[in-house]
N, C-alpha and C positions, 0 to 999 in steps of 0.2 A: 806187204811181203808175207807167204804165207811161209812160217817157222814150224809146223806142226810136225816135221819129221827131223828135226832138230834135234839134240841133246846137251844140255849143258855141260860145256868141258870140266873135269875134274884135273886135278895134278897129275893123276895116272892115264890122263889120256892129253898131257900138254897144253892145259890150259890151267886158268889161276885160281880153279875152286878144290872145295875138301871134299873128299869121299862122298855119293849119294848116302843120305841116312845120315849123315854127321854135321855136326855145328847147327846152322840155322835151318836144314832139312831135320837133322831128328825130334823123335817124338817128345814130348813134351815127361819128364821126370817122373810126373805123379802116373805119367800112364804106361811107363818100361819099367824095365829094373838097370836101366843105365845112371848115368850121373847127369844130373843138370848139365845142357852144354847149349852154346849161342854160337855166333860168328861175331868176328871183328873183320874192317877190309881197309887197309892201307890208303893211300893215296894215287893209287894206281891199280886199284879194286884187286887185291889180293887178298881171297878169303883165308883167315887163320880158325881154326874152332878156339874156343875159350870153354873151358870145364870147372868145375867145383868139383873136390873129393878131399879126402882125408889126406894130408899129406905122412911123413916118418913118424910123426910124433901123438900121432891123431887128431889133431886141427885141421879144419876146414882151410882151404887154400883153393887160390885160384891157379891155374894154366893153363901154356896159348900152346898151340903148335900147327904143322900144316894135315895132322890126322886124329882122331881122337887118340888111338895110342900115343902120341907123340904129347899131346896135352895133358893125360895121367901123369905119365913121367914125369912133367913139367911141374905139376900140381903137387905129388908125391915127395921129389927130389928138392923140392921148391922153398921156398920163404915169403911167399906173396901170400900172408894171411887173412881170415876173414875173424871179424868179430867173434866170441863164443858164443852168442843168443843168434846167430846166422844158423837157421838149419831151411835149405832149398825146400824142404819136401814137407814143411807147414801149410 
């Protein structure tokens, strides 16, 4: 079956992935000036991003959401801490 005019559904276009360029599509940390970020996927393949950043307090924290904005927030407003010898961009 040729897929070649395909597109991967995003959430903004009604299907169960994140933003092109976020989670498991963005570039790799050392080489943006964005934040470390990955995907996670449910059990019913629902892609979430996952981020590292600074949260209120300035600790490293992790959070999920369905965009990266939504994952800052998360990481920011959050208590899901990382170790203090955790720095992503070693």
């Amino acid at each position: 079956m040729d897929t070649s005019n395909e597109t991967t559904p995003t959430r903004e276009t009604g299907g169960d992935r994140v933003p092109e360029g976020e989670g498991i599509s963005a570039p790799f940390a050392a080489e943006s000036d964005g934040p470390p970020q990955t995907s996670v996927f449910d059990g019913a393949g629902n892609e979430s991003v996952v981020v590292l950043a600074e949260n209120k307090d300035g600790r490293m924290a992790e959070g999920t959401g369905t965009t990266l904005d939504d994952a800052l927030k998360d990481a920011k407003e959050g208590d899901t801490l990382l170790g203090d010898a955790f720095n992503p961009r070693h």
